[in-house]
C-alpha positions as CSV (number, residue, x, y, z in Angstrom):
1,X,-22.5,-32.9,-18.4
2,X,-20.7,-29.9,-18.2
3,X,-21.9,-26.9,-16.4
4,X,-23.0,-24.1,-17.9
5,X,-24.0,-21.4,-15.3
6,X,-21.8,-19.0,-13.9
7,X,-20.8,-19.0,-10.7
8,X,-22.0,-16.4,-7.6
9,X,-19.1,-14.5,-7.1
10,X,-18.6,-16.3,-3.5
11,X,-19.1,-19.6,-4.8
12,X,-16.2,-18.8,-7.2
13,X,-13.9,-17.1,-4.6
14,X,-14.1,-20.2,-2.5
15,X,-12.9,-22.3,-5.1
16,X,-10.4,-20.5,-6.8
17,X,-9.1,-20.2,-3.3
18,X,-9.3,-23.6,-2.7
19,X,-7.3,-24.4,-6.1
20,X,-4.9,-22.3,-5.1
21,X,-4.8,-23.6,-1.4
22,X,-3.6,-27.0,-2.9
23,X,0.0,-25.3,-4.1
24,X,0.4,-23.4,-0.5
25,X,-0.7,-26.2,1.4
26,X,2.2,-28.5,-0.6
27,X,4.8,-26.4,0.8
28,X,3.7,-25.5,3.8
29,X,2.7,-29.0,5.1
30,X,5.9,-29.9,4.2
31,X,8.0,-27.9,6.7
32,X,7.6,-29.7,9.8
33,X,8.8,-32.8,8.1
34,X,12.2,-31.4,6.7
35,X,14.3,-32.5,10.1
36,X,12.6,-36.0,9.4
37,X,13.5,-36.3,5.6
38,X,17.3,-34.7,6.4
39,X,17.7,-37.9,8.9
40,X,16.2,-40.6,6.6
41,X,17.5,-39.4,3.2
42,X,20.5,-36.4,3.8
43,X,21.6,-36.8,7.5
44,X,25.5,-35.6,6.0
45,X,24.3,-32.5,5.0
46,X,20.7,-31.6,6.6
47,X,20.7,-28.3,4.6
48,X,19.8,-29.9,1.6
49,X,16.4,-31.3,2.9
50,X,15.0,-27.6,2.2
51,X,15.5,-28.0,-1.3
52,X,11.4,-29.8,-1.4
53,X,10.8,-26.8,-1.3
54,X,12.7,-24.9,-3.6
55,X,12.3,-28.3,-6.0
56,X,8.3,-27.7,-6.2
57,X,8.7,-23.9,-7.2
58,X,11.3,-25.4,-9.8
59,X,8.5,-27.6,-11.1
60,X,5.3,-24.9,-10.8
61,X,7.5,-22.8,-13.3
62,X,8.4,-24.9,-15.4
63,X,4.8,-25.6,-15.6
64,X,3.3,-22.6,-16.4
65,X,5.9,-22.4,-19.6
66,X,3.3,-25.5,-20.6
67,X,0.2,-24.6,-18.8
68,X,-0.4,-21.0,-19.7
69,X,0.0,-21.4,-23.2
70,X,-2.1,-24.6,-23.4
71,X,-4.9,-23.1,-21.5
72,X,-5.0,-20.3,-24.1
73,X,-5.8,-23.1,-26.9
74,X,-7.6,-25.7,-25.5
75,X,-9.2,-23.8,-22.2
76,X,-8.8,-23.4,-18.9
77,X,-11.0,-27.0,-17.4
78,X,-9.1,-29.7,-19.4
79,X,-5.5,-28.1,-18.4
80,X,-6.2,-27.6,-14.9
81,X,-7.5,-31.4,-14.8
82,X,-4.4,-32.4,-16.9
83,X,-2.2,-30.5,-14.3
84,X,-4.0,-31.7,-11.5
85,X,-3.5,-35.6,-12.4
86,X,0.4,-34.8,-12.7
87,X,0.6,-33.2,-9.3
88,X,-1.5,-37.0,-8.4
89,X,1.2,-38.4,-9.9
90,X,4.2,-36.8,-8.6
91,X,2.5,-36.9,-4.9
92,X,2.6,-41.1,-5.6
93,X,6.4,-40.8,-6.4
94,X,7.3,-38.6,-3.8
95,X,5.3,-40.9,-1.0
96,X,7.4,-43.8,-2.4
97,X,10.7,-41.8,-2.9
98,X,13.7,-43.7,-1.7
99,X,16.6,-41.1,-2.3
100,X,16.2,-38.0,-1.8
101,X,17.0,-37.1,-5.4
102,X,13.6,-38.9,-6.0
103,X,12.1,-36.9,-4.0
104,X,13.0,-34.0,-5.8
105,X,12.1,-35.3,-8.6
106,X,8.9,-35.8,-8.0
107,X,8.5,-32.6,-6.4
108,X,9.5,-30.9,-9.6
109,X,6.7,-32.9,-11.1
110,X,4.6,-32.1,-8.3
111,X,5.0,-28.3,-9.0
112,X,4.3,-28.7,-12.6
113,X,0.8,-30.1,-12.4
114,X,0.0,-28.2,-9.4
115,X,0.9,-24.8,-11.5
116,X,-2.4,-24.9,-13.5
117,X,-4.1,-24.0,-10.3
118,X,-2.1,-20.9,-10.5
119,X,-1.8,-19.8,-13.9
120,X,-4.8,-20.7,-15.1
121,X,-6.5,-19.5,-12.3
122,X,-4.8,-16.2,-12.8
123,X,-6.2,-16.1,-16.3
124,X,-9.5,-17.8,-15.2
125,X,-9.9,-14.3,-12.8
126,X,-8.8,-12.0,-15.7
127,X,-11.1,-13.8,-18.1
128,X,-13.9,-12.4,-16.0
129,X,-12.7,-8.9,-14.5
130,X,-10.0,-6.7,-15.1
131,X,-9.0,-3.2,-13.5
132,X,-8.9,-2.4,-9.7
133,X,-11.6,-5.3,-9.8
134,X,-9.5,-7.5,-10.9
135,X,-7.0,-6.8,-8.2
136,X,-9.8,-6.6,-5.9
137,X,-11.1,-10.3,-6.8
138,X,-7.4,-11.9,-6.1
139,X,-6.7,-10.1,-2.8
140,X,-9.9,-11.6,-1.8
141,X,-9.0,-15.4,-3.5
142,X,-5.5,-14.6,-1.5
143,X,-6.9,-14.3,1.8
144,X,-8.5,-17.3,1.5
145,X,-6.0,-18.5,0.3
146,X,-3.7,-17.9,3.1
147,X,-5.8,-18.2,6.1
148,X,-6.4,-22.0,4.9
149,X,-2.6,-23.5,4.7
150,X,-2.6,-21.5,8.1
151,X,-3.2,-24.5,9.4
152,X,-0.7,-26.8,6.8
153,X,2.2,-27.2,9.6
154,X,-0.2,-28.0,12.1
155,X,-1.4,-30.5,9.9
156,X,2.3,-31.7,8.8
157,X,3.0,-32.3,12.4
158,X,-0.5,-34.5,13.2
159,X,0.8,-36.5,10.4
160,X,4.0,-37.2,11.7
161,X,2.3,-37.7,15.3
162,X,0.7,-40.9,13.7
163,X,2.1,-41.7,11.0
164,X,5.5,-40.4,9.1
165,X,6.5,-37.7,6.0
166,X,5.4,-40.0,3.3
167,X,1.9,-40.3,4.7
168,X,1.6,-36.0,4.2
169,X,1.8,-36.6,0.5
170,X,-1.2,-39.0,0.6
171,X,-3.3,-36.3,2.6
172,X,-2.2,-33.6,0.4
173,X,-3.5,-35.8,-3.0
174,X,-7.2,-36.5,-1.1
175,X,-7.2,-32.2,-0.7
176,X,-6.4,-32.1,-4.3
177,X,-9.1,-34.5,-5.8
178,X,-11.7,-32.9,-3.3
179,X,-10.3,-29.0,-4.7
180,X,-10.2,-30.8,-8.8
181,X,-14.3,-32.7,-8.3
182,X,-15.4,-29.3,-7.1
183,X,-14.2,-27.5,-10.1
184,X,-15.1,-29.8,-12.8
185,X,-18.4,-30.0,-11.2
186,X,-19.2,-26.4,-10.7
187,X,-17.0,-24.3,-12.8
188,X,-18.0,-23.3,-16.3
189,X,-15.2,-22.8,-19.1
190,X,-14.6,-19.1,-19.2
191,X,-12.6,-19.0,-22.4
192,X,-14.8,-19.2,-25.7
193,X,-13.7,-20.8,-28.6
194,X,-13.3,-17.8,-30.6
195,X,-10.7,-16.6,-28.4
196,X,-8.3,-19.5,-28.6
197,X,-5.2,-19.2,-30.1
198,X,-3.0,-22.2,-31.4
199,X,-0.9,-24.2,-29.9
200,X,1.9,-24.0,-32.1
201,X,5.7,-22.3,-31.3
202,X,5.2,-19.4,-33.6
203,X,2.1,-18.2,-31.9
204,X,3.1,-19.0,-28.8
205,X,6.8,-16.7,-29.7
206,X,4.7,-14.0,-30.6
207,X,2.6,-14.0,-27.9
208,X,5.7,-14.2,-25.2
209,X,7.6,-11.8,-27.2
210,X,4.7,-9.5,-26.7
211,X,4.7,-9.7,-23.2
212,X,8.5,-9.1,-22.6
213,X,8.4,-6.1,-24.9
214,X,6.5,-4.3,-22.5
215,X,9.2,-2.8,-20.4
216,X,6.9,-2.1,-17.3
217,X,5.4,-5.7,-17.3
218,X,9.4,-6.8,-17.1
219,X,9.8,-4.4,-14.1
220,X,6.9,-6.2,-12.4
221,X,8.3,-9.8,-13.4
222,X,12.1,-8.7,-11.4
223,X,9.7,-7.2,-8.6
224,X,7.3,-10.8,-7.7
225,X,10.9,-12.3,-8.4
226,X,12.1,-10.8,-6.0
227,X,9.3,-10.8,-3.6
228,X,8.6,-14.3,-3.8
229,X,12.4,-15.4,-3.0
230,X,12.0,-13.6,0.2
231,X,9.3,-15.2,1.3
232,X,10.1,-18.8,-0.3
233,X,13.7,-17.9,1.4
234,X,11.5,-17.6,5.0
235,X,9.6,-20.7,4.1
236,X,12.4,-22.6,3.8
237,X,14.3,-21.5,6.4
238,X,11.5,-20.8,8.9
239,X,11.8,-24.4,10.9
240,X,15.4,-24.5,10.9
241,X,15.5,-21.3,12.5
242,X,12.9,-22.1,15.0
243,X,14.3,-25.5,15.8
244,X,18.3,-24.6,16.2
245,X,18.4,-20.6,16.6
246,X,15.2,-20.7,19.1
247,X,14.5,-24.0,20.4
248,X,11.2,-24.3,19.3
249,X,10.7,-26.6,17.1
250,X,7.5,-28.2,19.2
251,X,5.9,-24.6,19.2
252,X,6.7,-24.0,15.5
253,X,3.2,-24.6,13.5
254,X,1.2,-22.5,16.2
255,X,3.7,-19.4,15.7
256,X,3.7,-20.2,11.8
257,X,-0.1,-20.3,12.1
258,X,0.3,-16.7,13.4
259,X,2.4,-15.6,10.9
260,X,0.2,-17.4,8.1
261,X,-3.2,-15.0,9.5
262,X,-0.8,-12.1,9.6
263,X,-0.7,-12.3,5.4
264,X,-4.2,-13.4,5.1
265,X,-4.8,-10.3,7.4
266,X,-2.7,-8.3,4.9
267,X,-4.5,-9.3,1.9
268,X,-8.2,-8.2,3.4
269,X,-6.9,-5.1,3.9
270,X,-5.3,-5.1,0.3
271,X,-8.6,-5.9,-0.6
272,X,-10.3,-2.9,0.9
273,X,-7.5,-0.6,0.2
274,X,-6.5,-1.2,-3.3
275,X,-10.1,0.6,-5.2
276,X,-9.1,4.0,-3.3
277,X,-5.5,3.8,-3.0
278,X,-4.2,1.5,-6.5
279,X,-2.1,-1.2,-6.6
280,X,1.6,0.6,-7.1
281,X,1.0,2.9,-4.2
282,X,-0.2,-0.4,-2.1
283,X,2.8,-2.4,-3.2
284,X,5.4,0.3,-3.3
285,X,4.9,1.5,0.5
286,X,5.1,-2.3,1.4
287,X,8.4,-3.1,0.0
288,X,9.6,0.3,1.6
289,X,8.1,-0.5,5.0
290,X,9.4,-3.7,5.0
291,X,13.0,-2.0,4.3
292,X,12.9,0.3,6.7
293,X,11.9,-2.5,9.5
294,X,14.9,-4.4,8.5
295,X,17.4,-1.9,7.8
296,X,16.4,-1.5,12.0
297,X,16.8,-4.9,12.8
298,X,19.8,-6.1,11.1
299,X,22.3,-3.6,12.4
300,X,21.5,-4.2,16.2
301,X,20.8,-8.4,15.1
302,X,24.1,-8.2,13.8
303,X,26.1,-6.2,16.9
304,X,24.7,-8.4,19.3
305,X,23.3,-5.7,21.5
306,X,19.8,-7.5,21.5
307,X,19.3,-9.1,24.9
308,X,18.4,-12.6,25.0
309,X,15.0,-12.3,26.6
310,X,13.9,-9.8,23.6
311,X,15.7,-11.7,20.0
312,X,12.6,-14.2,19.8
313,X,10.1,-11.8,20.0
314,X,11.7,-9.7,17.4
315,X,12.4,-12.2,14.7
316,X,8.7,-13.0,15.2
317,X,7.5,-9.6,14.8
318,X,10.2,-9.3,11.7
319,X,8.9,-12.5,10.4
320,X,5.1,-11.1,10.6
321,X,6.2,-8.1,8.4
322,X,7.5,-10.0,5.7
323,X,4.3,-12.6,5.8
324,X,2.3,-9.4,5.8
325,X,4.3,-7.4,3.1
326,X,3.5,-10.7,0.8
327,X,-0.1,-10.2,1.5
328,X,-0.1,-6.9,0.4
329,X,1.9,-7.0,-3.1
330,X,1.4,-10.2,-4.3
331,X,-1.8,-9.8,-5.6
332,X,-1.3,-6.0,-6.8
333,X,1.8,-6.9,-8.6
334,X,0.4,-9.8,-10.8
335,X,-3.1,-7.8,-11.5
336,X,-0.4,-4.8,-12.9
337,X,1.3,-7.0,-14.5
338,X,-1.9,-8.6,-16.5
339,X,-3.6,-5.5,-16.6
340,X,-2.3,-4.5,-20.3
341,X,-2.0,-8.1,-21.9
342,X,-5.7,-9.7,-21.5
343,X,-5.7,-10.6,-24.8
344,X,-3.5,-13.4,-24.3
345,X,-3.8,-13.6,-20.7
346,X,-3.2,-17.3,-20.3
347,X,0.4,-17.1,-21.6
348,X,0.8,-13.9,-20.4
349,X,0.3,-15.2,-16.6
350,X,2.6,-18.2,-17.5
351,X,5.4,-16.1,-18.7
352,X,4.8,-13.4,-15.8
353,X,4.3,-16.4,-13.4
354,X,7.1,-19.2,-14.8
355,X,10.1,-16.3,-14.9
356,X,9.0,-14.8,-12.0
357,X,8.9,-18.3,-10.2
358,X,12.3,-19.3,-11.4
359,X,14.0,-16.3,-10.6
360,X,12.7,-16.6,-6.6
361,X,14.2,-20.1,-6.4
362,X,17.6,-18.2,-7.6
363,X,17.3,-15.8,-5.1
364,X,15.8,-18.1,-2.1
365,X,18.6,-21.4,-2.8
366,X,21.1,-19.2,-1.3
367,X,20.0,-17.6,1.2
368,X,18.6,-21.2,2.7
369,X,21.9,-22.9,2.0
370,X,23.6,-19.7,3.7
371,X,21.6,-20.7,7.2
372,X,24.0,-20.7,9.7
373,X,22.1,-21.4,12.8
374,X,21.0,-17.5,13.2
375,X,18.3,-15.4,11.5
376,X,21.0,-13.1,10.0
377,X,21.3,-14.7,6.3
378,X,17.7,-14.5,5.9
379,X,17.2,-11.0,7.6
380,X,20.3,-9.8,5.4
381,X,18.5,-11.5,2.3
382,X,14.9,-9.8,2.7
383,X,16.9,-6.1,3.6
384,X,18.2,-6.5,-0.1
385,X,15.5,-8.0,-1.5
386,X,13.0,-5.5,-0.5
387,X,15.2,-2.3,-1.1
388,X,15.8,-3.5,-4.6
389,X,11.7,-4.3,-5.2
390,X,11.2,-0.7,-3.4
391,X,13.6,0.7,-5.9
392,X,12.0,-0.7,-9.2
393,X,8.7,0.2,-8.0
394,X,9.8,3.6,-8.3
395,X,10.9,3.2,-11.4
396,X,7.2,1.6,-12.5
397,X,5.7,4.9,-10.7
398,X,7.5,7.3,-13.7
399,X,6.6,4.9,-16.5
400,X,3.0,4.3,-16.1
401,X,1.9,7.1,-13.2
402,X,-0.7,6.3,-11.2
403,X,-3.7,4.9,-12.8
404,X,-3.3,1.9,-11.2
C-alpha cells in the first residue's frame, strides 16, 4: 500500500538527504581505494584510476537526460526505484569488474541510476516549495547531505583494512536499499496526475527548448558547470595530492572528514543566510572570495617562497575554502536556476542538472590528468574556474536584479 500522508518537514529532510547521500557517498568512498585499483587494473599509468570518478558523473548526466523527463510523465516514486535498481546493478558489475574499462563501465551505469536521487529529488523539493523556501529546504537537505559522506573515506579505508576495493561497492549497495525501502515506505508521490506530461520527443523538445531559451537559466547552467568541475577536480585529485605531494596518505580520510564538515558547515549557514541576503548575493561573494584566496595562494605556491613547515597547512586551509564555497552556491544556483521553470520542473532539473554535470567532467578530466605531483594544476584550475563563475554571476545580477 502506498502512502498517502505527507511527510513532517524533518522526516522529509532526512530522507531526501539520505537519497542524496547515496550519490556523494559513491564517490567519496571511493577515493581511498584509487592507489589500490591503479595497482590491480592501470599500474602503467596510475592517473587513469581517477577516472571512477569522473566515469560516475559521466553516468549521473547522462541519467538525468532519462530521468528528469520520465519523472515528469510517470512520477517521481517509480523512477527513483527504476534508477535505484540500475545503480544495484552497476554496483554488481563494478564489484566483479576485471579491467578497468569495466569498471568504468559500470560506473557510468552506476551514475545513471543513482541520478534519480538527484534530479528527481530536485523536482520532488520544487514540487512542494519554491522561492527563498525552496532554496532554504536544499541548503538544509545539503547539509545533511554533506556532513554524512563526511565519514565516506573513513569508511573506504575500514573496508580496505578487512577486506579490498570490490567489497566498497557491496557496502555502498546495502546503504542504497536501506535509503530506496525508506522512501517507498514513507514517501508519498508529489506529482498528481493532472500534471504529467508525455513521454514522447516532441514534448519533451519543447519542454528542453524552453528551458535553454531562458538566457539567465543558461548563465546558471555554465556557473554549477563550472563549480562542480572544481570541486569534482579536488575530489579527484585530493588523495593523490595527499599521498605524493604531502605524505599523508594514512591521515587522508580524517583531514577529508574536515574538509567534508567545512561544506556542510557552509550550507547551514547558506541556510540561515539565504531568506535575508538571496541566493545571487550568497553565490556571487562566494565565487569572488574563493578567487581572491587563490589569486593569493597561487603566485607565492608557484615562486616557491612558501617554507616547508607552512605549504600543508595552506593547501588545507585552500582546500577548506573550496569545500566551503560549494556549500554555499550549490544549492542557491540550482533553486535560481528552477525558480522560473516549475511547470516542468522534472525536465527542467534534468537538463539544468545533465549539462551542468557533463560540462564539470570536461572541466575536472584535465585538471586531474594534469596532476603532477604538486597542488599547482588544481589551485591554477579553481583560480580560473572561480573567476569565470564570479564573472557570470555578475552578468546574472543585471539580467534579473536582485529578487532572488
Amino acid at each position: 500500500m502506498r502512502p498517502a500522508a505527507p511527510l513532517a518537514f524533518a522526516e522529509f529532510v532526512a530522507m531526501m538527504a539520505m537519497l542524496f547521500a547515496v550519490l556523494a557517498l559513491s564517490v567519496d568512498a571511493m577515493l581511498p581505494a584509487i592507489p589500490e585499483i591503479a595497482a590491480e587494473l592501470s599500474p602503467a599509468a596510475p592517473n587513469r584510476a581517477q577516472l571512477v570518478i569522473a566515469a560516475f558523473i559521466l553516468g549521473t548526466g547522462l541519467g538525468m537526460v532519462v530521468l528528469g523527463p520520465a519523472s515528469d510523465s510517470f512520477g517521481r516514486r517509480p523512477v527513483i526505484a527504476v534508477g535505484m535498481g540500475l545503480y544495484l546493478l552497476g554496483g554488481l558489475g563494478a564489484a566483479a569488474a576485471p579491467t578497468l574499462e569495466v569498471l568504468l563501465a559500470a560506473r557510468v551505469l552506476q551514475g545513471f541510476g543513482v541520478a534519480a536521487t538527484r534530479v528527481v529529488g530536485n523536482a520532488m523539493i520544487r514540487d512542494l516549495h519554491s522561492g527563498r523556501r525552496m532554496a532554504q529546504v536544499t541548503s538544509t537537505v545539503m547539509t545533511i547531505f554533506i556532513l554524512l559522506p563526511a565519514a565516506a573515506p573513513a569508511l573506504g579505508q575500514a573496508i580496505l583494512w578487512v577486506a579490498g576495493w570490490r567489497e566498497i561497492f557491496l557496502v555502498l549497495m546495502a546503504i542504497a536499499c536501506a535509503a530506496l525501502a525508506w522512501f517507498l515506505l514513507r514517501q508519498p508521490e508529489t506529482l498528481a496526475p493532472e500534471r504529467r506530461r508525455p513521454f514522447r520527443a516532441g514534448p519533451i523538445a519543447a519542454a528542453a527548448r524552453e528551458v535553454v531559451a531562458n538566457r539567465a537559466v543558461r548563465i546558471y547552467i555554465l556557473i554549477l558547470g563550472l563549480g562542480f568541475g572544481q570541486m569534482l577536480a579536488l575530489l579527484s585529485v585530493a588523495q593523490p595530492v595527499f599521498a605524493v605531494s604531502f605524505g599523508r596518505d594514512a591521515e587522508f580520510p580524517a583531514w577529508f572528514a574536515v574538509m567534508a564538515l567545512a561544506a556542510g558547515g557552509a550550507s547551514l549557514v547558506n541556510a540561515r543566510l539565504v531568506i535575508r541576503l538571496g541566493m545571487r548575493r550568497m553565490a556571487t561573494a562566494a565565487y569572488l572570495a574563493q578567487t581572491v584566496i587563490s589569486l593569493l595562494l597561487l603566485p607565492l605556491w608557484a615562486a616557491g617562497v612558501l617554507p616547508a613547515a607552512v605549504q600543508f597547512p595552506a593547501f588545507f586551509l585552500w582546500a577548506m575554502s573550496v569545500m566551503f564555497m560549494a556549500g554555499v552556491t550549490f544549492g542557491n544556483l540550482n533553486a535560481l536556476a528552477l525558480e522560473p521553470l516549475g511547470h516542468i520542473a522534472g525536465l527542467a532539473a534534468a537538463v539544468i542538472g545533465a549539462a551542468s554535470s557533463l560540462l564539470s567532467v570536461a572541466v575536472a578530466v584535465p585538471i586531474g590528468q594534469a596532476f603532477d605531483g604538486t597542488p599547482l594544476p588544481l589551485m591554477a584550475g579553481v583560480l580560473a574556474c572561480s573567476a569565470a563563475a564570479y564573472g557570470l554571476m555578475r552578468i546574472t545580477r543585471r539580467l534579473a536584479g536582485d529578487a532572488y
